[in-house]
C-alpha positions as CSV (number, residue, x, y, z in Angstrom):
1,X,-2.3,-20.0,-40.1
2,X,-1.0,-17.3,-38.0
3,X,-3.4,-16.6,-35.0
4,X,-4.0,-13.1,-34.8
5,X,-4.2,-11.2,-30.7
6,X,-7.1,-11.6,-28.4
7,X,-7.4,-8.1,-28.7
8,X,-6.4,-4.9,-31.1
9,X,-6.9,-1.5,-30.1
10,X,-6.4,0.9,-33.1
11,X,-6.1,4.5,-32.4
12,X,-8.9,4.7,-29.9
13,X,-10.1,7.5,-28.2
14,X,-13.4,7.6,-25.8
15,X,-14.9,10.5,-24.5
16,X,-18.3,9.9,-21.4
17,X,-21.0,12.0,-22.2
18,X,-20.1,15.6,-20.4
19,X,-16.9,15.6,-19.8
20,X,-14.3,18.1,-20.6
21,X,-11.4,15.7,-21.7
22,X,-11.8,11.7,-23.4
23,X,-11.0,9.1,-20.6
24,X,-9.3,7.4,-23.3
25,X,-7.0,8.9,-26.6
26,X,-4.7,7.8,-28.8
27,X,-4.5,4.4,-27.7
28,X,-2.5,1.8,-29.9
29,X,-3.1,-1.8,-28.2
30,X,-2.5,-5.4,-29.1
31,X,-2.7,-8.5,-26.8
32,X,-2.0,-11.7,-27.7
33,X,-3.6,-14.6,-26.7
34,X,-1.7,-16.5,-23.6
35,X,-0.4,-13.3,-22.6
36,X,-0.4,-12.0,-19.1
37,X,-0.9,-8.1,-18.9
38,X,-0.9,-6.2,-15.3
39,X,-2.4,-2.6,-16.7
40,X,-1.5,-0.3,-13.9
41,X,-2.5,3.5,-13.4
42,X,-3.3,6.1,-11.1
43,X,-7.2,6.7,-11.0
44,X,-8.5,8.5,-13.8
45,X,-5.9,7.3,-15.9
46,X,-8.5,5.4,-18.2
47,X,-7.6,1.6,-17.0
48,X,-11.2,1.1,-16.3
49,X,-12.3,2.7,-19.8
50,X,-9.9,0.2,-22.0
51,X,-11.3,-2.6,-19.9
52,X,-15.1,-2.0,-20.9
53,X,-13.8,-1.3,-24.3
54,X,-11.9,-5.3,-24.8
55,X,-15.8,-6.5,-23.5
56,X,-17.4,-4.7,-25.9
57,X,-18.8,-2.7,-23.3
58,X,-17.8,0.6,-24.6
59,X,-17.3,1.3,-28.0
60,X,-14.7,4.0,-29.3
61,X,-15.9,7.3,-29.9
62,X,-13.1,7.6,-32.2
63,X,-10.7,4.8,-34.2
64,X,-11.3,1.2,-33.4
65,X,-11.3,-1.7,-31.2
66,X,-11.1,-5.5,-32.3
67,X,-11.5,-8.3,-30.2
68,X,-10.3,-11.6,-31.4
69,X,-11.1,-10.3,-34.7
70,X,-14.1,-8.9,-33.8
71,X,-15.0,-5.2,-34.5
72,X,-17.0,-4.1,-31.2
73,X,-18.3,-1.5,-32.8
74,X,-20.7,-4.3,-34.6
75,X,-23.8,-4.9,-32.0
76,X,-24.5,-8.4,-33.6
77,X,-20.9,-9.3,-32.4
78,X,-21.5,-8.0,-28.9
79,X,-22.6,-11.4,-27.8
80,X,-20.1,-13.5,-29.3
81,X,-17.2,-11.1,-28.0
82,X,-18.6,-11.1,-24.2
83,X,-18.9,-15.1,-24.3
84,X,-15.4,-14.9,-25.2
85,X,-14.2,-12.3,-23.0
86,X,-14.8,-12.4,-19.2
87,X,-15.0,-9.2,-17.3
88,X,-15.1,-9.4,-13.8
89,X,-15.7,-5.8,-11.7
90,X,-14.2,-4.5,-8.9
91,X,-17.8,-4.6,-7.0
92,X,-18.9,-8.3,-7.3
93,X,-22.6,-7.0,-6.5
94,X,-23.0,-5.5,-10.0
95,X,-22.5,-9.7,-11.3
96,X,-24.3,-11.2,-8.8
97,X,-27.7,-12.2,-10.4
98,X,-29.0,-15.3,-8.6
99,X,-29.6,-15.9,-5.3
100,X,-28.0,-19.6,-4.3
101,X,-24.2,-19.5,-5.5
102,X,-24.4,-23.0,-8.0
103,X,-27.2,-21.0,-9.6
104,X,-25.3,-17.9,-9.9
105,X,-22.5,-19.9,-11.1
106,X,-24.3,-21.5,-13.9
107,X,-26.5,-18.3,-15.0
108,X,-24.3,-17.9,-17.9
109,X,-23.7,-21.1,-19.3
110,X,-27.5,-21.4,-19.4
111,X,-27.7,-18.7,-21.3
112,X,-26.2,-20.0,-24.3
113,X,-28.3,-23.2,-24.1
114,X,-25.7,-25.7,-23.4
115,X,-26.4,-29.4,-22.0
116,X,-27.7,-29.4,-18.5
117,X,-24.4,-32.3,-18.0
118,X,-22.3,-29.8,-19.4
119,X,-23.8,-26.8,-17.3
120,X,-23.3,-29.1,-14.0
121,X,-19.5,-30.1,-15.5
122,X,-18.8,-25.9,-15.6
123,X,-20.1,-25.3,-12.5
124,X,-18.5,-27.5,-10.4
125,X,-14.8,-26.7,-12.0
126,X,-15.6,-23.2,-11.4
127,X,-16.8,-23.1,-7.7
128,X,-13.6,-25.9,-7.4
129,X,-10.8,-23.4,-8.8
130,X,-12.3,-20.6,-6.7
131,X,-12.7,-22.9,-3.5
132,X,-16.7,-22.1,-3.3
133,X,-17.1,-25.7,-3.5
134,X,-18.6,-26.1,-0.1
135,X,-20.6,-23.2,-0.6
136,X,-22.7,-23.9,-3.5
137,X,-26.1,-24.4,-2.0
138,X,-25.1,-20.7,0.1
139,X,-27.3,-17.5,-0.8
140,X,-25.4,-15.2,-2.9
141,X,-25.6,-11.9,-1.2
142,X,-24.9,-13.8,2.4
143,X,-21.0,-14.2,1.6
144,X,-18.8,-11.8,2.8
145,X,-16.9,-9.4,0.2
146,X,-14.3,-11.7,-0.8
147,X,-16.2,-14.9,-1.1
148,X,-18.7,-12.3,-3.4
149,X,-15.7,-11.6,-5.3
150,X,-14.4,-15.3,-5.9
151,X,-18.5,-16.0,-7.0
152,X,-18.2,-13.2,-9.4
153,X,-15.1,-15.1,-11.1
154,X,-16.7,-18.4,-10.7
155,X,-19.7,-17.2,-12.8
156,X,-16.9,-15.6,-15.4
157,X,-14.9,-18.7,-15.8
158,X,-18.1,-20.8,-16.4
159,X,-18.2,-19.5,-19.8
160,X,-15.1,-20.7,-20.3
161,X,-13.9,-17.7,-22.2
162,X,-10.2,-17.0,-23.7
163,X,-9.7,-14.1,-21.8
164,X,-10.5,-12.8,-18.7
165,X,-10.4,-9.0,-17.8
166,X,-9.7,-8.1,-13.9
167,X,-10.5,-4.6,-13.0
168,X,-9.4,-4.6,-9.3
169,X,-10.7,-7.6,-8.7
170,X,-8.9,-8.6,-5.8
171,X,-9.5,-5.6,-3.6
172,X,-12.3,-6.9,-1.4
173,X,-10.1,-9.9,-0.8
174,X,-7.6,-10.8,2.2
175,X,-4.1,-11.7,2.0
176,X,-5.0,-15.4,1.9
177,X,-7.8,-14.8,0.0
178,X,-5.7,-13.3,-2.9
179,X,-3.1,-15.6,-2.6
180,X,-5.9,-18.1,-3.3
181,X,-7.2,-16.0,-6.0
182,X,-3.8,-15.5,-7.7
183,X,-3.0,-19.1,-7.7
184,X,-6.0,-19.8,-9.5
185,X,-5.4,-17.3,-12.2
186,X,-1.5,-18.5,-13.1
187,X,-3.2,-21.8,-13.3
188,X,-5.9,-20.2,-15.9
189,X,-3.0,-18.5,-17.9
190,X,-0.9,-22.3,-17.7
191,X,-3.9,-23.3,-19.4
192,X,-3.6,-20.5,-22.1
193,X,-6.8,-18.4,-21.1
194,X,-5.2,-14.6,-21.3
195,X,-5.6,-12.2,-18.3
196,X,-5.7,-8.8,-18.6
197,X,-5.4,-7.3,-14.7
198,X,-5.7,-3.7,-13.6
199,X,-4.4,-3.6,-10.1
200,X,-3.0,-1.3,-7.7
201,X,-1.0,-3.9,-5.9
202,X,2.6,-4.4,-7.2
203,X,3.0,-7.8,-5.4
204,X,0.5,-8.7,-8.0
205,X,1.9,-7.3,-10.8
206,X,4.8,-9.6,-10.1
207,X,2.9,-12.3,-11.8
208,X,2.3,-10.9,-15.1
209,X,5.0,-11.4,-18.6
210,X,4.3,-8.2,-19.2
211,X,3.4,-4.8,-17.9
212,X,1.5,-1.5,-19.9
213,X,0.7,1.7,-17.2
214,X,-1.8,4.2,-18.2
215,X,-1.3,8.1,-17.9
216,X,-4.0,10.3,-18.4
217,X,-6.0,8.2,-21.4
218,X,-2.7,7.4,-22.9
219,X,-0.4,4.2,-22.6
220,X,2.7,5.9,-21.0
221,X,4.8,3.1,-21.2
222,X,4.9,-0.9,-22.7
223,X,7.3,-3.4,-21.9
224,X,8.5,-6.4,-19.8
225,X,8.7,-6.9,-16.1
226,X,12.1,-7.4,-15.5
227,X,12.5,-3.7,-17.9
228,X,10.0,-2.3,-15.5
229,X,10.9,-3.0,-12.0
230,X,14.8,-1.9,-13.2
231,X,14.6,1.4,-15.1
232,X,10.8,2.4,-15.2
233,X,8.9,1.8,-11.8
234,X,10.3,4.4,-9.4
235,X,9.8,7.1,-12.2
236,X,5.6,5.8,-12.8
237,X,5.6,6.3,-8.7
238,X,5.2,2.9,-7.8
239,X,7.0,0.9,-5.4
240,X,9.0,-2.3,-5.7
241,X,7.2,-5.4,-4.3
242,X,8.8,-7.2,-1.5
243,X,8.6,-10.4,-3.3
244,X,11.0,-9.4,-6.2
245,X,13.1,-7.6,-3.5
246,X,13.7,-10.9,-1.7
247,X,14.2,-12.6,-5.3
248,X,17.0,-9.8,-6.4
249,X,19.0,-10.8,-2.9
250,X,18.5,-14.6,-3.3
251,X,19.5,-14.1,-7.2
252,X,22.3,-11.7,-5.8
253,X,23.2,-14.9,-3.2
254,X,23.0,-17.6,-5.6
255,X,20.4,-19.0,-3.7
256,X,18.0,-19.5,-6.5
257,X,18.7,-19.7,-10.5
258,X,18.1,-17.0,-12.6
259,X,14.8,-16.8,-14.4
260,X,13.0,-18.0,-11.1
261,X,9.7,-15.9,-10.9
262,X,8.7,-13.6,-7.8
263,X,6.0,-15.5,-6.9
264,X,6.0,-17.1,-3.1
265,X,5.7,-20.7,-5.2
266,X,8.2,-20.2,-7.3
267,X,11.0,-19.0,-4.9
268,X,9.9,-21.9,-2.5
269,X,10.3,-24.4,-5.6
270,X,13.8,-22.8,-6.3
271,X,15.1,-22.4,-2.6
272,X,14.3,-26.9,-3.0
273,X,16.0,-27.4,-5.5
């Protein structure tokens, strides 16, 4: 049997209590599983909205929004979605909810009653793909930003869910820190988990298989990278990361085969070769 996307957004429209305009409208959506999507958008453009809404967070106000097959609109699926779907925030202080990081860590797989062996197994693979490792026995709210941030995920991938959502999740971190962080996640989406990452930082976006930019509650525009970065990013206002820059001259060069991905590792693996 065919399996269907992670998620399916139908013709959804969400409007926040007061306000003049929905965040969200018209939005026709569908992710399949394994995918990498960078969702990038100007604030206000409703990035943030469509995340809550694929976590069940939100429901539409109008049309519909399914989640592995999943109507979120049902409460008594609420559960079962969020296991299932990782959000992590841009402020890791709204996720923190222990006070030692293994405790943190393991909040949620407690949650849903699992083994204690199998708790400890989760744990230590998340605090190991987020390098907290040697932190586990730190207080929670004593890390700086960035090693708040990289708890937050820790606690998300211990539920072992088959997507993870990424609303700015690396802005608290520094340049080795997100290199860190981004490593981890192409080896998460290697594995098959989907990411869904809204980001502001195009060097970022250079990891994804596919790119969809937001415009005032709308999706302006759906397609591939390589589409993107030739014909659509300098009319969306955004700029050209100096990572694929350096990958059009080696490509240009014959330094490195075609196909070879912007990321640091993959032009390092290719310049070996």
């Amino acid at each position: 049997m065919e399996q269907g996307p992670i998620f399916s957004i139908q013709g959804a429209e969400f409007s926040y209590k007061g306000a003049s305009s929905p965040a969200v409208k018209n939005v026709d959506l569908s992710v399949a599983s394994g995918e990498w999507v960078a969702l990038l958008g100007i604030n206000g453009s409703g990035k943030s909205t469509l995340a809550k809404m694929m976590n069940a967070l939100l429901i539409p106000t109008r049309g519909a929004c399914f989640v592995m097959g999943m109507d979120t609109s049902d409460p008594e699926l609420a559960a079962a979605i969020r296991q299932n779907v990782a959000l992590v925030f841009q402020n890791p202080d709204d996720q923190i909810v222990a006070s030692i990081v293994e405790e943190d860590v393991a909040f949620g797989p407690e949650n849903l009653g699992l083994p204690s062996e199998t708790i400890r197994a989760r744990v230590d693979r998340a605090l190991r793909l987020t390098g907290l490792s040697e932190m586990r026995r730190r207080g929670s709210y004593s890390l700086s930003g960035g090693q708040k941030q990289r708890l937050a995920l820790a606690g998300a991938l211990a539920m072992e869910p088959e997507a993870l959502i990424l609303d700015e999740s690396t802005s608290m971190l520094d340049p080795e820190g997100r290199a860190s962080f981004l490593n981890c996640l192409r080896e998460l989406n290697a594995r098959g988990i989907t990411i869904v990452q809204i980001t502001h930082r195009m060097e970022e976006v250079a990891h994804a298989s596919r790119i969809v930019v937001a415009r005032s509650g709308e999706v302006a525009w759906d397609g591939s990278p390589d589409f993107f970065w030739e014909e659509k990013c300098a009319g969306f206002g955004f700029d050209i990361p100096q990572e694929l820059e350096l990958l059009r001259s080696l490509r240009d060069g014959g330094f490195v085969p075609a196909g070879t991905k912007p990321a640091v590792h993959d032009l390092l693996e290719a310049l070996c070769l």
